[in-house]
N, C-alpha and C positions, 0 to 999 in steps of 0.2 A: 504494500500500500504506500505509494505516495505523498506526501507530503509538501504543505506549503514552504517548509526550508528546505527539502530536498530540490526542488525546483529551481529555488532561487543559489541554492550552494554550486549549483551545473555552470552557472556561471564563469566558478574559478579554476575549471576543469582544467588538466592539463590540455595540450591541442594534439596530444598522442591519443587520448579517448574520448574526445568533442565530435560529433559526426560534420558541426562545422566551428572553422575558426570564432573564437571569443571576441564578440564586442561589448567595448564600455561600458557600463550601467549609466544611461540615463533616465533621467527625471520623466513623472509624465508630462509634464508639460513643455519635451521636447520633444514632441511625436517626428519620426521618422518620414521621411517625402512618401514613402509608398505605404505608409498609414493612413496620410493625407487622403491617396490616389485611390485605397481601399475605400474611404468614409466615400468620396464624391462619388466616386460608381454606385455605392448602394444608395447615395442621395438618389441620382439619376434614374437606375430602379423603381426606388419608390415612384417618383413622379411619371413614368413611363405606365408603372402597375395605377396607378391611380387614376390616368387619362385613360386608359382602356377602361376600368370598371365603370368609369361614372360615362363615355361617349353615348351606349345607349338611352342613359334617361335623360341627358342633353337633347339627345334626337328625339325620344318622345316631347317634349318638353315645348322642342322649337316646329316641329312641324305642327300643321294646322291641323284641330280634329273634321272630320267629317260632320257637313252641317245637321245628321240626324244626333251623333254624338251632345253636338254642341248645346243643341237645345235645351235639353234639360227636363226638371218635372213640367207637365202639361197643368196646365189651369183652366177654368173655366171663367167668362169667354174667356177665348185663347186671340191676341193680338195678331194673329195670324196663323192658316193654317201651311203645310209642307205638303200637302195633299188634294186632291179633288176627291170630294166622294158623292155618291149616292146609296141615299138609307131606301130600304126596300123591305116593307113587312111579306112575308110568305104569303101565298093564298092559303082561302079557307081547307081546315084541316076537318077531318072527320067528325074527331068531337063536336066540331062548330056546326058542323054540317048537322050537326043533333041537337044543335041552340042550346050546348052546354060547356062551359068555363070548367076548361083543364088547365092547371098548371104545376101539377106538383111532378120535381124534375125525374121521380121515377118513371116517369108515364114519356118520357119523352124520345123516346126511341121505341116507341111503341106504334104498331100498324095505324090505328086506329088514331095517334098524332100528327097522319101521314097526309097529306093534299089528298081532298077528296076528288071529284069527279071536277065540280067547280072552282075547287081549288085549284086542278092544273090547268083550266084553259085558264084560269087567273094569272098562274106563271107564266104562261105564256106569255100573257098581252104584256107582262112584266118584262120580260126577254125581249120581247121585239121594240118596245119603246126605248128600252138600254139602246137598243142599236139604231135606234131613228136619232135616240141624242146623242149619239158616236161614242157613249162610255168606254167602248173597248178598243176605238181605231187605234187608240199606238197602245196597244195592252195594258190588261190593269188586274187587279185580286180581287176575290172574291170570299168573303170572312163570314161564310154564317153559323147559325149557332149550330150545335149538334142534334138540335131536337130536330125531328124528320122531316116536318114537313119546309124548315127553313133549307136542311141541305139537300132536299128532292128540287128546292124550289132554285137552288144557287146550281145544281146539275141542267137544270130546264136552259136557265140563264145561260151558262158556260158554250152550252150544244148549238144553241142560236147564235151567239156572238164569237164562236169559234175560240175560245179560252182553252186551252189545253186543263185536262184536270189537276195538272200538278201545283196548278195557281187556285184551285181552291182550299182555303184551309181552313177548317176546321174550327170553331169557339167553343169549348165545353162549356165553362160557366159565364162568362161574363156577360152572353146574351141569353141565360135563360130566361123564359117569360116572366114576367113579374109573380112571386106568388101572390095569390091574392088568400089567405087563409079560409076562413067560414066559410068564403064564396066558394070554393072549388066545389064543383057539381051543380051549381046554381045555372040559372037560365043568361043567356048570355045581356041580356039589359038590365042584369043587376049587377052590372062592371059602372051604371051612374050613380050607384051608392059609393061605391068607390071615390068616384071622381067628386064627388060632394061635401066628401072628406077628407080629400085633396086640397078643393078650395079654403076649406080651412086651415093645414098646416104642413109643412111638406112632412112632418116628423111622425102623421099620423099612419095606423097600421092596421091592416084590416083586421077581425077578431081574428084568433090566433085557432087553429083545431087539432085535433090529436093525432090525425093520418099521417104525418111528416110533411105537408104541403106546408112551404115557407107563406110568411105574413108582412107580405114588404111596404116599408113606405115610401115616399119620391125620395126621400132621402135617401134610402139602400139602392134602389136602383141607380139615381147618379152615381152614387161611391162605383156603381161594376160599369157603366158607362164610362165613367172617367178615367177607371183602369184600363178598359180598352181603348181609348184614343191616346192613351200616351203611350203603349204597347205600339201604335201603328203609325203614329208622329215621330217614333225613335226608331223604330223598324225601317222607315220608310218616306223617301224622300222625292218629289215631282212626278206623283207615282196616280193612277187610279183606283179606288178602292169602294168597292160596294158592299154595303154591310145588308146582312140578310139577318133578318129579326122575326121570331116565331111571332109577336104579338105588337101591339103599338104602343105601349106603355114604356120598352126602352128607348124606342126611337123617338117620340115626342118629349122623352123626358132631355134625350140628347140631343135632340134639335135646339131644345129650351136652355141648356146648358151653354151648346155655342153661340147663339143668337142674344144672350144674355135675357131671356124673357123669366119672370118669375117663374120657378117650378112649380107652384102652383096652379100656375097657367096652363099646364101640359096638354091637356086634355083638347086647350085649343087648335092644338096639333094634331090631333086623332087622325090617324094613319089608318084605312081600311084594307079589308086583305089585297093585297096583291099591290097596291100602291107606290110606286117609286118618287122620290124628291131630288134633287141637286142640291145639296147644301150649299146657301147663297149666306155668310158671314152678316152681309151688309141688308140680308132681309126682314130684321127684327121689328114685328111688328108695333103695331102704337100702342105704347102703354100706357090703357085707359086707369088711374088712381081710382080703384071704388071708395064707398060713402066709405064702408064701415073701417073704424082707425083699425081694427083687424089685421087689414091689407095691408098697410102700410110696409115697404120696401126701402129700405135706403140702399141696397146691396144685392139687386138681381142678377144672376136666379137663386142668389141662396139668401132665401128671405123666410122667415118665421114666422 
């Protein structure tokens, strides 16, 4: 084992057992020129290893993001949109075709959720208006919900305007139809109880029932509306886009949301089956102040 004095005693070695000739003891504060030349090389080093690791987050840093990146979270109104769309409710589905309110989302890939008879020449006239207003000339997507009769209805669409299907895709939840709770099974012109109680408060929610059918108010359907426009404002930029909607309560509620109209207004929107719109930003209609201090809005659409 050696030792801090054995180290330093090699020093006095004679130069018959030295492997090299004996130099002087000095001081440390006489470092030797190729101590010097050692230090600046691993200076050198470092800064050589330091400009490599850090080049790439300079490069993220300094190039520009892509302007879907750039945008950020989506708001309601949105000061502009990145997008052309057309909102498009399905045609009439079976159950409706029975003058009965379905929405609880088990049911929704079910036959009988499916475009009835009237419902499909409804797609249709839906499809061929898409293509009188040239939705698809320079291609565009197609985003409807998953429930059947919205994606039977975005297949109709596709096949008439020559869409490839791999540009349809798919919404599991964010365009399920509104639940409407108690209502479900009810006759379909007891959707103006609903809306009656709309007028009153967006926060309101229909009676709530035991079957697992959701009990939504304008309030929850904005919240899944709003997650999907900022999904398709970040996804996607100069782009067309037709959103297919099993019912009219998401699409008037998101008409109402970009147009800035109170959400309680929605229903002024009512979309019937098969219906297409062009979202016009600058079409927000005249907002009439009713009597009752009730209404009062300082901050449409999100008013209480």
């Amino acid at each position: 084992m050696l030792s801090l004095s054995a180290s330093s005693s090699s020093s006095t070695a004679s130069p018959a057992s030295a492997p090299f000739p004996s130099r002087p003891h000095k001081s440390d504060h006489h470092c030797p020129d190729h101590h010097r030349k050692l230090l600046l090389l691993a200076v050198r080093r470092r800064r050589i290893l330091l400009a490599v690791l850090t080049t790439p987050f300079l490069h993220h840093a300094l190039v520009p993001r892509s302007p879907a990146l750039a945008r950020g979270l989506f708001r309601m109104p949105p000061p502009g949109l990145a997008n052309r769309y057309f909102l498009v409710r399905a045609g009439e589905s079976v159950y409706e075709s029975y003058g009965v309110l379905r929405t609880n989302p088990v049911a929704k890939t079910s036959v009988d959720s499916g475009l009835s008879v009237e419902g499909a020449r409804q797609a249709a006239q839906t499809a061929l208006e898409l293509k009188r207003l040239g939705a698809c000339d320079a291609s565009c997507w197609i985003w409807p919900s998953i429930t059947q009769r919205a994606y039977q209805a975005a297949e109709i669409i596709a096949s008439v305007n020559g869409v490839d299907r791999s540009r349809i895709v798919p919404e599991y939840t964010f365009l399920d139809a509104r639940g409407l709770g108690a209502f479900e099974g009810r006759s379909l012109g007891s959707i103006n109880k609903v809306y009656e109680s709309d007028y009153i408060s967006s926060d309101n929610k229909p009676p709530p029932v035991e079957d697992g059918t959701p009990n939504e108010s304008v309030a929850d359907v904005f919240v899944r509306v709003t997650q999907l426009m900022s999904i398709l404002e970040t996804q996607y930029s100069a782009d067309t886009i037709i959103i297919v909607s099993p019912d009219s309560d998401n699409l008037s509620v998101l008409q109402a949301g970009l147009i800035g109209l109170d959400l309680r207004r929605h229903s002024d929107l009512f979309f019937s089956p098969g219906e297409v719109r062009l979202v016009d930003p600058n079409s927000i209609p005249d907002y009439k102040q009713p009597a009752s201090a009730v209404y009062k809005c300082a901050n449409p659409p999100s008013c209480k």
